[in-house]
C-alpha positions in Angstrom: 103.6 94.6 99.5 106.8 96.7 98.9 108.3 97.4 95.6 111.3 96.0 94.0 113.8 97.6 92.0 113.5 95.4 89.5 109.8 96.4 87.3 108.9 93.5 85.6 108.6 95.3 81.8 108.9 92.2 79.8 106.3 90.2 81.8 104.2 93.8 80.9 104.6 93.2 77.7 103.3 89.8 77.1 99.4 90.1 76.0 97.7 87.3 77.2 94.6 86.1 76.8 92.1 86.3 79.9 89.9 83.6 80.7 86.7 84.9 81.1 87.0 87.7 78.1 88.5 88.0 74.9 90.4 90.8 75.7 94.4 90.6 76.2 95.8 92.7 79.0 99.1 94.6 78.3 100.9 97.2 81.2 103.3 99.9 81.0 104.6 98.2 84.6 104.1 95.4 86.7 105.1 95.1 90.3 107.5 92.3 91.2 106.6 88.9 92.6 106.2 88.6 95.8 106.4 84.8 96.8 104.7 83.0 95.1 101.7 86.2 94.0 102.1 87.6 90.3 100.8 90.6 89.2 100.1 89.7 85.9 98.1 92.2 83.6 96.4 89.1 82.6 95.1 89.3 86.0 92.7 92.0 85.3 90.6 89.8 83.1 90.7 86.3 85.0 87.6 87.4 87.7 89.6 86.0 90.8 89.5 88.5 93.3 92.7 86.6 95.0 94.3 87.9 92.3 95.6 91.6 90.5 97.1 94.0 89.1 100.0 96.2 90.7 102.1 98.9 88.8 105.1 98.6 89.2 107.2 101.7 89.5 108.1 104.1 92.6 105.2 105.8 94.1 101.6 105.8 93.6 101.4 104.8 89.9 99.9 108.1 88.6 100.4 107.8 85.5 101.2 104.5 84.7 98.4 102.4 82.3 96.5 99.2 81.3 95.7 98.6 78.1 93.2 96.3 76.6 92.7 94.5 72.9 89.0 93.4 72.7 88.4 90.8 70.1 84.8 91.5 69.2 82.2 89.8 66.5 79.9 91.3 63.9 77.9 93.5 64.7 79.2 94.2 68.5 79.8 97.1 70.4 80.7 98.2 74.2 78.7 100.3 76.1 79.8 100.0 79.5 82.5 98.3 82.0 82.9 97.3 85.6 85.7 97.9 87.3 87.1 96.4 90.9 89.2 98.5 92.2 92.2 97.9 94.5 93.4 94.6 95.8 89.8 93.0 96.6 91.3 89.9 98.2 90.1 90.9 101.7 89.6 93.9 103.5 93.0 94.1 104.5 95.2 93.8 100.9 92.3 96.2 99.9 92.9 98.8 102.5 96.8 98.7 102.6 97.2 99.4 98.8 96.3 102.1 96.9 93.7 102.6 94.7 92.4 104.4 91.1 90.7 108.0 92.3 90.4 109.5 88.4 90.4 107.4 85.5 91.5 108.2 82.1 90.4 106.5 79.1 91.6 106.7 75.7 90.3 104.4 72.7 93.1 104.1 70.4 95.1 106.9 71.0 91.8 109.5 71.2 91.1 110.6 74.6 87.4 109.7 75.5 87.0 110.9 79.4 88.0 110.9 82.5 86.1 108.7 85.0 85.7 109.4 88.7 86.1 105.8 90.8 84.4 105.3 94.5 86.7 103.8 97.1 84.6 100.9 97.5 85.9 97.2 97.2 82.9 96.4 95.4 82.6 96.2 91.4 81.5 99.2 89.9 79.5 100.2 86.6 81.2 102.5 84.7 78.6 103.9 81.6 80.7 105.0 78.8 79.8 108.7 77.3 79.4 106.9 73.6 78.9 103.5 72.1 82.4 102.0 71.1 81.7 99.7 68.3 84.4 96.8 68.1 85.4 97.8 63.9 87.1 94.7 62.4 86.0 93.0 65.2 89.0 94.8 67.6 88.6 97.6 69.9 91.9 99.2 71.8 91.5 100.7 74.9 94.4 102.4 77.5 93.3 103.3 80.9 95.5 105.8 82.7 96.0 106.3 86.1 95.3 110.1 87.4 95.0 110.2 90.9 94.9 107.7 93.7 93.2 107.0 97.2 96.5 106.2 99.1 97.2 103.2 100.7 97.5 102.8 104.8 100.6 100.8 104.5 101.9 100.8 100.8 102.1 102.9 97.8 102.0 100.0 95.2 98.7 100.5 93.4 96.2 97.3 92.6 93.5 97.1 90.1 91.7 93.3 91.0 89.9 93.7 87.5 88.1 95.4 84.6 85.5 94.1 82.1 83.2 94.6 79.4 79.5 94.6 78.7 79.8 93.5 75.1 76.4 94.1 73.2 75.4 92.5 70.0 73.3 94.5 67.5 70.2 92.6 65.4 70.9 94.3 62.3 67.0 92.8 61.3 65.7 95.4 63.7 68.3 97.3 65.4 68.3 96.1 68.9 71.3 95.0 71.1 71.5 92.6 73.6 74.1 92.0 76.1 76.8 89.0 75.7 78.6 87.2 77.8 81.2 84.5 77.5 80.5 81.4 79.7 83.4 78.9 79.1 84.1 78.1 75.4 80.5 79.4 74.7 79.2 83.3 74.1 75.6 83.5 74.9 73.0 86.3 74.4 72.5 87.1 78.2 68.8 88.1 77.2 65.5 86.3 75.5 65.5 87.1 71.7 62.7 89.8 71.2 62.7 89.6 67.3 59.1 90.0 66.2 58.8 86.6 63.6 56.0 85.0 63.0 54.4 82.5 65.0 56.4 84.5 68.0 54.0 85.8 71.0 54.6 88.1 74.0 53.6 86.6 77.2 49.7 87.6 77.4 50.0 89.3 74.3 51.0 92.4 76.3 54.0 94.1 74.2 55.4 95.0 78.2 56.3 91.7 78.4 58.2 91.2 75.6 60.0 94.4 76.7 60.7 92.0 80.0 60.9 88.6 79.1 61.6 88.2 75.5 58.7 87.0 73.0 57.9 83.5 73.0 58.3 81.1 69.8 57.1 78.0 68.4 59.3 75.3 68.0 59.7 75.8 64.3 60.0 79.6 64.2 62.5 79.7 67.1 65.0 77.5 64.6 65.1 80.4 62.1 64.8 83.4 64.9 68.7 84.4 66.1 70.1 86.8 64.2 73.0 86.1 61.2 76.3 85.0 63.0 74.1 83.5 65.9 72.1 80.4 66.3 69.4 78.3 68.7 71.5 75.6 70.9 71.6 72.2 70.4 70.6 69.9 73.4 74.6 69.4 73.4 75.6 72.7 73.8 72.8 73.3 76.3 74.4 70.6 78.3 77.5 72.2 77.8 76.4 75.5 79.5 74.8 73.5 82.7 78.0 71.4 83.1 80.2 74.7 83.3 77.8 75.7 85.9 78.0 72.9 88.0 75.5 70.0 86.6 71.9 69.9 86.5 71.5 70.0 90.2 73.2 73.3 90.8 73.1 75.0 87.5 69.7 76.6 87.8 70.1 78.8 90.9 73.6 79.9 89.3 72.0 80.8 85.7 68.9 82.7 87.3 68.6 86.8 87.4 69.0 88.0 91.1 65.9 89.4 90.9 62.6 88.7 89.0 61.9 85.4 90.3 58.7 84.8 92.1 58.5 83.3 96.2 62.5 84.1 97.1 63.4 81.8 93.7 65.8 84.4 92.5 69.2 83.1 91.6 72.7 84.1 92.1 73.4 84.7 88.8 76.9 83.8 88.9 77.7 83.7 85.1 75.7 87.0 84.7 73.7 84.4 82.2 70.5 86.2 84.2 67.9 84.2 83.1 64.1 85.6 83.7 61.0 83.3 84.6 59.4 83.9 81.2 56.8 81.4 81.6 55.3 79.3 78.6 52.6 79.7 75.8 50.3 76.9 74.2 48.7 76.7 70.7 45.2 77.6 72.1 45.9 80.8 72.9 47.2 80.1 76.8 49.9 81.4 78.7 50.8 80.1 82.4 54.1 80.4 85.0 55.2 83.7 83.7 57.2 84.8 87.2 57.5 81.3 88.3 59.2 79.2 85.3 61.3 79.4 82.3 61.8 77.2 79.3 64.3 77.7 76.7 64.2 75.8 73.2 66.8 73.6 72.0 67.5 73.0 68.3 67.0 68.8 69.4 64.1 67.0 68.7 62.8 64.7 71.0 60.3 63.0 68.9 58.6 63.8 65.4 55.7 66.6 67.1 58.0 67.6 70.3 61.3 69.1 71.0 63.4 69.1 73.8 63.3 72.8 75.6 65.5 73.5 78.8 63.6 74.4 81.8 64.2 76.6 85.0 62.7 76.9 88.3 61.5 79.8 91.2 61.3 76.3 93.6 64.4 75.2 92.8 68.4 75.2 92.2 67.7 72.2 89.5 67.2 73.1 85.8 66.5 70.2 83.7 65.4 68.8 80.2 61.6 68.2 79.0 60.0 67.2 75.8 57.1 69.5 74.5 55.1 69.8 71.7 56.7 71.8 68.9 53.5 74.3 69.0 53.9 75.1 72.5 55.9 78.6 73.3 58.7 79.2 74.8 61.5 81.7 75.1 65.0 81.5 72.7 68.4 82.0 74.1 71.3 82.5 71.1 74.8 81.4 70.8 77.1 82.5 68.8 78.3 80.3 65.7 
């Protein structure tokens, strides 16, 4: 790409809202179309590799910065990000542009740290040196560019994107658990591990809990999510496994990459990660941890059983089944 002279401030300007966050993306600079390819800030949020973000003034872009408005909830905080750095179309875009070597973050207008960034096209965990809650539900961030891996054939420098781990705090006991935002819908992207009654760990060993999640009852998992949050319906279930592609396909994308017994793990392409928990009965039983998981819906399915979502190591399927409202099974939040 080569740099016009014409810097496309008032496009920079314009915050829009990115898909897959709730974060709108303002620039100081944006580099000018090229054909039909827009370097939108917005860009940095969409999670489309094809496409970026490219400064837009002459040089390497030191200097020059991103900023971000995070619309938070109750209750939330960020303790981390991932960045991809460069232009992670292909190889090639990646290789001829430049690319973020230092870092700077500021949160408001307080300098927080500088942050060292690999030349590697793949995403990166960046751990922040504090917890940033979101206060009035809105956190403002600026990243500034400080120094730069060049690029073999142009000096325009591409972010592809940035985004947040947003945590949600159980004010009942103090403990956060990642978000994310899947669609319309945010999730918990962990099993609930509040301690209610008629709630079991798996075995009754407290190190599965720490893993999994505790198990509930039908009846105690209605009441379990925290204020702000409740258990899904069958119809917002449904709602989840359409985005992901239907019943057939949904499972293998919703799974953790790791955890899952026999080469079951999934892909875990909406980072919804979820873990083989297994299942609990009233006498005291426990089977499948490793090898299932089933989630509870807020749906009955008749007057003593409820429908509860289930997932597979076997298979890419994850489908519906009636149990008994005694049986156990892991709880999955949404947010009101």
């Amino acid at each position: 790409m080569q740099k016009s002279s014409l810097i496309y401030l008032a496009i920079a300007s314009l915050a829009i809202t990115a898909t897959a966050q709730s974060v709108e993306w303002t620039a100081s600079s944006v580099l000018a179309p090229q054909g039909k390819t827009h370097y939108y800030a917005a860009n940095l949020g969409n999670g489309d590799n094809s496409n970026t973000w490219c400064e837009g003034v002459k040089g390497q872009g030191i200097g020059e910065r991103v900023n971000a408005k995070i619309t938070g909830f109750a209750n939330s905080h960020v303790k981390s990000l991932v960045i991809v750095n460069g232009f992670a179309r292909n190889q090639t875009t990646w290789q001829n542009n430049s690319r973020i070597k230092t870092l700077r973050l500021y949160v408001g207008d307080r300098h927080l740290s500088d942050f060292p960034i690999s030349d590697n096209i793949k995403p990166q965990t960046i751990q922040l040196p504090e917890t940033l809650p979101l206060s009035t539900n809105k956190l403002y961030l600026s990243f500034e560019i400080m120094e730069v891996y060049p690029g073999s054939k142009y000096d325009d420098l591409c972010v592809t994107g940035i985004s947040f781990e947003i945590y949600a705090v159980d004010s009942r006991d103090a403990q956060t658990y990642r978000t994310v935002k899947i669609g319309n819908q945010i999730w918990l992207a962990q099993n609930l591990n509040f301690k209610a009654a008629d709630s079991k760990c798996y075995d009754n060993k407290d190190n599965n809990c720490t893993k999994y999640g505790r198990m509930y009852n039908w009846e105690a998992s209605l009441k379990a999510c925290p204020n702000g949050w409740h258990l899904p319906s069958k119809d917002e279930w449904q709602t989840l496994v359409d985005f992901a592609g239907g019943d057939e396909v949904a499972g293998k994308k919703l799974k953790a990459k790791s955890g899952w017994n026999k080469s079951g793990n999934g892909t875990d392409e909406f980072s919804f990660s979820a873990l083989p928990g297994g299942n609990g009965s009233s006498d005291g039983s426990f089977d499948d941890v490793g090898n299932n998981g089933g989630w509870w819906s807020s749906s009955e399915y008749n007057s003593g059983s409820a429908y509860d979502r289930g997932i597979y190591y076997y298979s890419e399927v994850t489908n519906w089944n009636g149990n008994n409202k005694a049986s156990l099974f892991s709880v999955r939040c949404i947010k009101d």
